[in-house]
C-alpha positions in Angstrom: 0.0 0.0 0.0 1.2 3.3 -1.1 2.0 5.9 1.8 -0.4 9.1 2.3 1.9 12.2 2.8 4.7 12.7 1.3 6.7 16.1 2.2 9.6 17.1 -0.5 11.7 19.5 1.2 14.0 20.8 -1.7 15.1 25.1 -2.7 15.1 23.9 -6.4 11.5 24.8 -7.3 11.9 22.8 -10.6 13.2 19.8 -8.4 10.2 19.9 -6.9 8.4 20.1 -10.2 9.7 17.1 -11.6 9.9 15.1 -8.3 6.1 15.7 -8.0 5.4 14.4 -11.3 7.4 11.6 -11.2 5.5 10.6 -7.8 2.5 11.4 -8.7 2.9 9.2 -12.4 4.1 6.0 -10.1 1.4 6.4 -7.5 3.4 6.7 -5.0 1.3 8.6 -2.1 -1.9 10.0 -2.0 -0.8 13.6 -1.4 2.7 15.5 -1.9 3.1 18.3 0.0 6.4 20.4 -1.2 8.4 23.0 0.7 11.2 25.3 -0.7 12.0 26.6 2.7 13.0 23.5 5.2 11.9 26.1 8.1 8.6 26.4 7.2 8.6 22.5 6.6 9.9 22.3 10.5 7.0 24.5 11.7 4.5 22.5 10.1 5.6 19.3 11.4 6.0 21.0 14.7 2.5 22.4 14.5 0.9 19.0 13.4 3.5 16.5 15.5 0.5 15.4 17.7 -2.1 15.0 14.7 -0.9 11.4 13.3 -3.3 12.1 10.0 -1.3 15.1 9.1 2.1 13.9 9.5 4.0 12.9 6.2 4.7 9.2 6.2 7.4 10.0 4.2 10.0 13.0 3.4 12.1 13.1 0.1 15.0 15.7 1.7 17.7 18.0 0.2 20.9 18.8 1.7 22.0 22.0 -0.1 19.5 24.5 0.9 20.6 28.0 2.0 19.2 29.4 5.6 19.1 25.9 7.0 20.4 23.0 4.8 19.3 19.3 5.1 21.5 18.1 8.3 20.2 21.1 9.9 16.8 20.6 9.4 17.7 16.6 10.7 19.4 17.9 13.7 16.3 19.9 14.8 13.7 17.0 13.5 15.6 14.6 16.5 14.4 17.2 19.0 10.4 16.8 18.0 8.1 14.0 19.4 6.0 12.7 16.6 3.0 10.6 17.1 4.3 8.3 14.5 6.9 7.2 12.6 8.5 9.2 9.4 10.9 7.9 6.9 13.1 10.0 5.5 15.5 9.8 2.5 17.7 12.0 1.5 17.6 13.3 -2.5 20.5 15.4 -3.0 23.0 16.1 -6.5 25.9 15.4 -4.1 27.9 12.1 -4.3 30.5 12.7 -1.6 31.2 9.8 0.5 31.1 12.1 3.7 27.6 12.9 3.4 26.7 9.2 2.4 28.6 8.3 5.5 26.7 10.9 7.4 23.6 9.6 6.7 24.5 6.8 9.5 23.7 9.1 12.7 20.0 10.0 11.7 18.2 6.9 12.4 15.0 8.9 10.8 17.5 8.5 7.3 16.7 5.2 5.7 18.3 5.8 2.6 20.5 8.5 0.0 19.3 8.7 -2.9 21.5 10.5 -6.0 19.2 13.1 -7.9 17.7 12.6 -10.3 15.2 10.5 -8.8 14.0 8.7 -10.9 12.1 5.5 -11.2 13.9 2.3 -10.3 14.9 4.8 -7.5 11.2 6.1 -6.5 10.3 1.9 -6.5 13.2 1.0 -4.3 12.1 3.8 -1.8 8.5 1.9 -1.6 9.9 -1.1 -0.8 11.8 0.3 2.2 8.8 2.3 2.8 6.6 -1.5 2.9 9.2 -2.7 5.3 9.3 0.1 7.8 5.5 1.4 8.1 2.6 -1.0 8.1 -0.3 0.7 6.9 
């Protein structure tokens, strides 16, 4: 079963764009719900951490944003009680080994995924989802 909410949490407004199609075309959630500023993403999942029906399931997350940039925005995620679980991967253009590594101390992080997302990558990402979050 496909998740409900998906948050995409990206700066690249045409990112977004095609990210959105791409999930919307493989049926991947019921409802995307994007953000171009990860602090206005924070403050809606603050606002909403107690109400389990509008919490993404999932978040597709960037690292290079300006303001607050992805391991930011992970760093201040650890310090919110939700009322369920999110999975979060991260979707970023970068391919150092240091941020791949990084990934290891956010236990929220279930996988990196190298833009462009694409399918094969969007239908890997719903098999972790299936394994993590029973619907």
């Amino acid at each position: 079963m496909k998740n409900k909410i998906t948050y995409i949490i990206d700066d690249d407004k045409l990112s977004i764009k095609l990210m959105s199609m791409l999930i919307t075309k493989n049926n991947f959630c019921e409802e995307i719900i994007s953000f171009h500023n990860p602090r206005t993403a924070l403050d809606e999942l603050i606002k909403n951490a107690e109400t389990p029906s509008k919490i993404p399931d999932v978040i597709l997350l960037d690292l290079n944003m300006p303001v607050l940039d992805g391991w930011q925005f992970l760093d201040e995620l650890e310090h919110i009680t939700f009322s369920k679980e999110i999975i979060i991967f991260i979707v970023s253009s970068s391919i150092d080994p240091s941020d791949l590594e990084m990934t290891k101390n956010y236990p929220l992080v279930k996988n990196y995924i190298v833009k462009p997302l694409n399918s094969e990558k969007l239908n890997q990402a719903s098999l972790l989802i299936e394994k993590e979050i029973k619907f």
